[in-house]
C-alpha positions as CSV (number, residue, x, y, z in Angstrom):
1,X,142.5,6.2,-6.4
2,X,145.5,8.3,-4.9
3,X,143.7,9.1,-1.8
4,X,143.2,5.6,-1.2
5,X,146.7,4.7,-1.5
6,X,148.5,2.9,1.7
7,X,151.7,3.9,3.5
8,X,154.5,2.0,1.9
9,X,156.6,0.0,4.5
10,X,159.3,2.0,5.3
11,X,162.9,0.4,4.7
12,X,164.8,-0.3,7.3
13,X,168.7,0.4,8.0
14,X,171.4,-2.6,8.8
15,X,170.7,-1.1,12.3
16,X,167.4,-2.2,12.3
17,X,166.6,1.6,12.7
18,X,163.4,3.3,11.4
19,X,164.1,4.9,8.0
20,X,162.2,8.6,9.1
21,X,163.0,10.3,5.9
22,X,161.2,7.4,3.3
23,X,158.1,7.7,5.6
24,X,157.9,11.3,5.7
25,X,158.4,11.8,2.1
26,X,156.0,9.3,1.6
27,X,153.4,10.8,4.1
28,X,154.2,13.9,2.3
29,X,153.4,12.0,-1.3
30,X,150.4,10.6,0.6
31,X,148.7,14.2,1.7
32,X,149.3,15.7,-1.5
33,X,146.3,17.3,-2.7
34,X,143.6,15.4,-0.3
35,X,141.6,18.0,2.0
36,X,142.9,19.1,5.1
37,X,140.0,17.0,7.4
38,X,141.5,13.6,5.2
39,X,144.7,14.1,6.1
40,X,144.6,13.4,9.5
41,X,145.0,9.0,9.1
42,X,148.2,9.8,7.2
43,X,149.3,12.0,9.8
44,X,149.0,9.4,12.9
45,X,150.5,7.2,11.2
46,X,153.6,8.9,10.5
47,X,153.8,10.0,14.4
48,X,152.9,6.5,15.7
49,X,155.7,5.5,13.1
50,X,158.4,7.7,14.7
51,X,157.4,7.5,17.6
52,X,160.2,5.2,18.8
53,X,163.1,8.1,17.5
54,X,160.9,10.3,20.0
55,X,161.3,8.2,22.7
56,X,165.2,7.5,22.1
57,X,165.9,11.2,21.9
58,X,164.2,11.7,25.4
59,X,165.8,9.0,26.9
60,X,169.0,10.7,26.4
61,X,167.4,13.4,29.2
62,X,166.5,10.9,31.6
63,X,168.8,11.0,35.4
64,X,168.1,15.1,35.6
65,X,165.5,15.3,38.1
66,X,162.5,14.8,35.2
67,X,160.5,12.0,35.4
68,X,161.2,9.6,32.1
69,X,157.3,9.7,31.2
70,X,157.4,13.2,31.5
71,X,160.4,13.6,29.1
72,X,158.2,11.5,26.7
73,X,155.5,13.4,26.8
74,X,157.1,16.2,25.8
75,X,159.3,14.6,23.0
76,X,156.3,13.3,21.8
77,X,154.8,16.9,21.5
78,X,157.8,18.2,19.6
79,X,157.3,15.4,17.4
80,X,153.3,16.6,16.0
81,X,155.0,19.9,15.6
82,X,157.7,18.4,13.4
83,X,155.0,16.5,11.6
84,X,153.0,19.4,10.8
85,X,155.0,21.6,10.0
86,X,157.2,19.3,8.2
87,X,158.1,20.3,4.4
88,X,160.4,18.3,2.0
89,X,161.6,20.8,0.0
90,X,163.4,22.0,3.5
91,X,165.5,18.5,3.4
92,X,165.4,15.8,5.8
93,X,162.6,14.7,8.5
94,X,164.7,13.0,10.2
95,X,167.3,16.4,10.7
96,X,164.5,18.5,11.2
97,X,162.5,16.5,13.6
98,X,165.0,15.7,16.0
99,X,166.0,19.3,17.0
100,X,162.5,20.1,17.2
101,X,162.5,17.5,19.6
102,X,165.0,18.0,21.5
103,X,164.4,21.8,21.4
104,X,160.8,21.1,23.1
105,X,163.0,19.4,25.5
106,X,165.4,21.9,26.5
107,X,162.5,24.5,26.2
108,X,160.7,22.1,29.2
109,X,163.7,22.2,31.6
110,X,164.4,25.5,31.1
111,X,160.6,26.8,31.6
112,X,158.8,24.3,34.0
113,X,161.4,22.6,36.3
114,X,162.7,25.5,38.0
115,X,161.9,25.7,41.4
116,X,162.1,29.2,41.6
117,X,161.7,32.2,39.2
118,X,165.2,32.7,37.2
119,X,165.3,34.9,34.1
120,X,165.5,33.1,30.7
121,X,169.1,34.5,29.7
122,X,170.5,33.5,33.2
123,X,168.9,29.9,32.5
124,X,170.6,29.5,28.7
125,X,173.5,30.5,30.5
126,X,173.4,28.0,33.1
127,X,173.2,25.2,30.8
128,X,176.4,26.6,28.8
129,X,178.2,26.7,31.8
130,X,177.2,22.9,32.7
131,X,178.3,21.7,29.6
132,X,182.1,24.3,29.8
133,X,182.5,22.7,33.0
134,X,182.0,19.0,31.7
135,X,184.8,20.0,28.5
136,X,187.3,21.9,30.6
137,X,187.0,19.1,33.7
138,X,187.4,16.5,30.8
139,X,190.8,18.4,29.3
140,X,192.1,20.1,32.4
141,X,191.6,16.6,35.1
142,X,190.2,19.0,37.3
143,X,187.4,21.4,38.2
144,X,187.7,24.7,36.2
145,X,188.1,27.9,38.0
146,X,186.0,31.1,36.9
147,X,188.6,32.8,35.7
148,X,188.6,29.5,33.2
149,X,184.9,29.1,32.7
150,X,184.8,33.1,32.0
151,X,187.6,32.9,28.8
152,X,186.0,29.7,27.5
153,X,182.5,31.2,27.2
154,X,183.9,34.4,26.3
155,X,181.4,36.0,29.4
156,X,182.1,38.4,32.1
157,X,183.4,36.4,35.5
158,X,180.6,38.5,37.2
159,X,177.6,36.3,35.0
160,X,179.7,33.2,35.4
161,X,179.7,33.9,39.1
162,X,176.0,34.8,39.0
163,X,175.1,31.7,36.9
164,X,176.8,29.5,39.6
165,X,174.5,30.8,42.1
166,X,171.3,30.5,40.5
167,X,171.8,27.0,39.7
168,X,171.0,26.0,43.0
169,X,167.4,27.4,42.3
170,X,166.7,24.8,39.5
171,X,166.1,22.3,42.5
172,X,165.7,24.0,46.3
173,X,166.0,22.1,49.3
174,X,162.5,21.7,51.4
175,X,162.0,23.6,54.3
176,X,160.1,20.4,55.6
177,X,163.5,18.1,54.7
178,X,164.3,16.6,58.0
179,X,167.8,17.5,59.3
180,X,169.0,13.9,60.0
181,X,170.4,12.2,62.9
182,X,168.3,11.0,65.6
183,X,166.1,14.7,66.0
184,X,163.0,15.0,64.6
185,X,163.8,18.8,63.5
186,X,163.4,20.1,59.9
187,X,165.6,22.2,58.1
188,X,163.0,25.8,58.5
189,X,163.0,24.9,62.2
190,X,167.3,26.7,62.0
191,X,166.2,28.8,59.6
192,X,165.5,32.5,60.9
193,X,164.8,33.0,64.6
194,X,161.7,34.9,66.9
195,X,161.3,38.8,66.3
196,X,160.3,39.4,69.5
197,X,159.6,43.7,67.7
198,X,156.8,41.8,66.5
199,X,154.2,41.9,68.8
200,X,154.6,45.8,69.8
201,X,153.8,47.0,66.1
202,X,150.9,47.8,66.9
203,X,152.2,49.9,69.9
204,X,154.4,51.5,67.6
205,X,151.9,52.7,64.9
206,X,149.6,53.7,67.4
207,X,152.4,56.0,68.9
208,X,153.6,57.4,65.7
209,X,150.0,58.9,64.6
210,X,149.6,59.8,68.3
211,X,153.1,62.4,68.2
212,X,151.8,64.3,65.0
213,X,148.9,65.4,67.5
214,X,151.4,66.8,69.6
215,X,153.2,70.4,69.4
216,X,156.1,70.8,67.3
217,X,158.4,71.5,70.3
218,X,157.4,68.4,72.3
219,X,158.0,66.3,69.1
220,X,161.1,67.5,68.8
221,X,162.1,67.2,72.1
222,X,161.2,63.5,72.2
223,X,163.0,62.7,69.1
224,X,166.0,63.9,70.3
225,X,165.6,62.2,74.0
226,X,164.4,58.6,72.7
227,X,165.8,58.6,68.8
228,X,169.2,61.3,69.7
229,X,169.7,59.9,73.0
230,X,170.4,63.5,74.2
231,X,170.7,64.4,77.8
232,X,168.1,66.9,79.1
233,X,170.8,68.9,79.8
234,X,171.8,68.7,76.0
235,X,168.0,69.7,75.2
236,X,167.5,72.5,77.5
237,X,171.1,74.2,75.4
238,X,169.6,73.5,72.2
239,X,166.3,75.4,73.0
240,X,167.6,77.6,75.3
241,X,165.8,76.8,78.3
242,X,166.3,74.8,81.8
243,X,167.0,71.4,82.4
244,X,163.9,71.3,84.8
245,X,161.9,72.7,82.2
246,X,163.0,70.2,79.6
247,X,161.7,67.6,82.3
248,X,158.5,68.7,82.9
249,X,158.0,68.9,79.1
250,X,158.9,65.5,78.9
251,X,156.9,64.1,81.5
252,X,154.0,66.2,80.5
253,X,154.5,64.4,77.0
254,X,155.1,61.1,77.5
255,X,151.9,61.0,80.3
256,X,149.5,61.8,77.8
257,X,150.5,59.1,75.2
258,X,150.3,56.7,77.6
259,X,146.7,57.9,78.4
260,X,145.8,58.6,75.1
261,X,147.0,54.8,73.5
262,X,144.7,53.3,76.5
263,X,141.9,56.1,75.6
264,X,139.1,54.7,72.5
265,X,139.1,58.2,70.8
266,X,142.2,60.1,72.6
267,X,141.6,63.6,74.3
268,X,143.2,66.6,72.4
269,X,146.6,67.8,73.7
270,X,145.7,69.9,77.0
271,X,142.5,70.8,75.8
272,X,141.6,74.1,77.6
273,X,144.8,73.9,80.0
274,X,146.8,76.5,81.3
275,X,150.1,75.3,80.8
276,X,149.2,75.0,77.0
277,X,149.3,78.8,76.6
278,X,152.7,79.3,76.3
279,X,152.9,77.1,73.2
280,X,151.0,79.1,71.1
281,X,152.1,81.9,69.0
282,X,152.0,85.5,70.2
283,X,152.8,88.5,68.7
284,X,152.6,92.3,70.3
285,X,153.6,95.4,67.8
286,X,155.4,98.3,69.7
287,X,156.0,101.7,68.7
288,X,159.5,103.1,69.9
289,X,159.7,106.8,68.4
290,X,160.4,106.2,64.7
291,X,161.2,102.2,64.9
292,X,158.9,99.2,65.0
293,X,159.2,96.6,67.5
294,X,157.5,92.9,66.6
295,X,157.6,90.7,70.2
296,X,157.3,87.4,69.1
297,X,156.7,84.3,71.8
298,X,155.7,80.7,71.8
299,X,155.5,78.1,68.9
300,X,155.3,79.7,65.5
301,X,152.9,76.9,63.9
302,X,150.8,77.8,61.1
303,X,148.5,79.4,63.0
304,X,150.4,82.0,64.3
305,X,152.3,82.3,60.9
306,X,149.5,83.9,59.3
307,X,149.6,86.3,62.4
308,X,153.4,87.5,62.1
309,X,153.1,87.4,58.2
310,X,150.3,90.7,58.4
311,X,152.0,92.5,61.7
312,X,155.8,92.1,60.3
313,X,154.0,93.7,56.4
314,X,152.3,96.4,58.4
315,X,155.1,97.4,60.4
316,X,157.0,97.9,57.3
317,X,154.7,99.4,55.1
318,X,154.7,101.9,57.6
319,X,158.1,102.9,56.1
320,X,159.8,103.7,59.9
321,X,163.8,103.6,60.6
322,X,163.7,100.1,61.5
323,X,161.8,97.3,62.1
324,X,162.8,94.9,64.5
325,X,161.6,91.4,65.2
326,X,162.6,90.0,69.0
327,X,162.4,86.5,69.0
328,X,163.5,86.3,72.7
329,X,160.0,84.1,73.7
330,X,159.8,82.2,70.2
331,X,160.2,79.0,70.9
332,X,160.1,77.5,67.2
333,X,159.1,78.4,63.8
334,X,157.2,75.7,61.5
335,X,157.4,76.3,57.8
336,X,155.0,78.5,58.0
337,X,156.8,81.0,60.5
338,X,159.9,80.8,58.3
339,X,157.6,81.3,55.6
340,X,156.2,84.8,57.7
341,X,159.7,85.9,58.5
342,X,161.2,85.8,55.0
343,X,157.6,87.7,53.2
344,X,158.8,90.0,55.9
345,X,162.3,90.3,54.6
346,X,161.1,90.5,50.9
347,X,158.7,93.6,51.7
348,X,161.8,95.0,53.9
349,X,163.6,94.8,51.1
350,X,160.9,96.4,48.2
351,X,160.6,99.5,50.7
352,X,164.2,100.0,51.5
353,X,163.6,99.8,55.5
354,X,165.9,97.9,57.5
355,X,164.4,94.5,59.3
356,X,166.7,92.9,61.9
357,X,165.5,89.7,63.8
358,X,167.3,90.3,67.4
359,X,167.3,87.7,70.3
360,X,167.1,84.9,68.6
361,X,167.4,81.4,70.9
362,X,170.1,79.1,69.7
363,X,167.3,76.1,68.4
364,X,165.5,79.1,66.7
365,X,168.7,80.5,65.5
366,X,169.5,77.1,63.0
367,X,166.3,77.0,61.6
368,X,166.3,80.6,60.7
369,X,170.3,80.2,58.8
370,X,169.4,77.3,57.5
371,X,166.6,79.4,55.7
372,X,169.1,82.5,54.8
373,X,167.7,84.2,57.4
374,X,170.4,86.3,59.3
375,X,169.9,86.9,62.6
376,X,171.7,89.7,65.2
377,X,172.8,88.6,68.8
């Protein structure tokens, strides 16, 4: 019977080298028209049959940082996938097998033997620029420049530049490799040195939820003492108040951070104390003859916003000769205050009566033209 048939003795060159293509055509004779589950005999013994070319072909790998067995192994496995997908119409086993082999190879080196993550194109190029610096130290006597590797491989001097660099990840020295000599010190022990930030992070996250609790003024003021590094003297212009007032702002500040980050659930900023009133927003409405006079005092937060927005709309719906907003006590406007100011303007500006914001302290002054709010001395 066919199926029954035995694999002829392959020939054998002057060489004493396996003849691969006799044996695969007559594996190939051999597994024609038997059912895939008797094919399998025929199979092994074409692969234990070639198995020799395998090894040869990874040997040529061997002195690269891969152990030899491993480089079998894997040689091996491109072999099977030559076998099965071997087809003599295609031409020769012997063509065919070997750069699957060695393909599997390459593949290996280039996927598993990195020691840390480098993209696949950057890793194709590496190897062309290993083997361009081989040929051009070969013809030149002499390592190759960039400029020289760049015009050989016809590739920007930037990627050659980039491929150099990366090859040192294929292998990466150990933190843990001693650093020689008679210490007993590693190379991670000079690597880096003590962040001594590190053990007040938590301070510092604790202080930065702590400042959004306070007002916007004594915010501000801090970040420009500790962050600006402005003098008091620089603050007090800026918000157009004293120096000694600055101070006590400061102080008044910085002493109830310090309680509050030693406090489990921190008191609320000068809960139900005097000296918090004149931080909050107030507004007064006078009537002088025919024009409207809005007083406005303290920190404009969003609170008090809601406050300025209805008395500046009522004094102008009121359609007198002028409204007039005095910022002389305003000590800052959030968002929302700007927000008040220019609703003002826009009504102002339906009716046809004039609105003129007069007094305005110099901090106020730059939040108000930054917002194209002009304002009169």
């Amino acid at each position: 019977m066919f199926g029954q048939t035995t694999t002829p003795t392959p020939p054998t060159t002057d060489r004493g080298l396996e003849d691969l293509d006799a044996a695969a055509l007559a594996y190939a004779a051999r597994i024609e028209g038997l059912p895939p589950e008797r094919r399998q005999e025929a199979r092994d013994d074409l692969v234990r049959f070639a198995l020799p070319f395998a090894g040869r072909l990874a040997r040529r790998y061997r002195g690269r940082g891969e152990p030899l067995e491993d480089l079998e192994q894997v040689a091996r496995l491109g072999l099977v996938n030559a076998v099965d997908r071997y087809d003599p119409e295609r031409g020769s086993f012997t063509a065919y097998a070997a750069i699957t082999i060695v393909g599997e190879i390459k593949r290996h080196f280039r996927d598993r033997t990195w020691g840390v993550h480098v993209p696949r194109r950057l890793r194709d190029l590496i190897l062309e620029v290993g083997q361009a610096t081989a040929t051009l130290t070969s013809e030149l006597s002499r390592a190759p420049t960039v400029a020289e590797l760049s015009a050989r491989l016809e590739t920007p001097e930037e990627e050659i530049l980039a491929a150099l660099e990366s090859a040192a990840g294929y292998s990466p020295a150990s933190l843990n490799a001693p650093v020689g000599g008679e210490s007993s010190a590693e190379f991670g022990d000079l690597v880096g040195e003590s962040d001594h930030a590190l053990e007040s992070v938590d301070d510092r996250v604790t202080v930065s939820g702590l400042l959004h609790r306070l007002p916007w003024r004594e915010r501000r003021i801090l970040a420009m003492r500790f962050y600006g590094n402005q003098t008091q003297a620089e603050i007090a212009a800026r918000f157009g108040i004293s120096q000694m007032h600055v101070s006590r702002l400061l102080s008044r500040a910085l002493t109830w951070l310090r309680q509050a980050m030693l406090a489990e659930a921190p008191a609320p900023w000068q809960n139900g104390a005097a000296e918090a009133e004149p931080g909050k927003a107030r507004i007064s409405v006078k009537q002088n003859g025919d024009r409207v006079v809005v007083e406005v005092g303290g920190e404009v937060d969003r609170a008090g916003a809601d406050q300025l927005r209805r008395a500046v709309l009522k004094a102008v719906t009121g359609q007198p000769r002028e409204v007039v907003v005095d910022l002389v006590g305003a000590g800052g406007f959030d968002a929302g205050g700007i927000a008040a100011l220019m609703a003002g303007r826009d009504a102002a500006a339906r009716t046809g009566v004039p609105l003129r914001l007069t007094r305005v302290r110099p901090a106020v002054r730059r939040s108000l033209t930054a917002a194209g709010l002009p304002a009169a001395d």
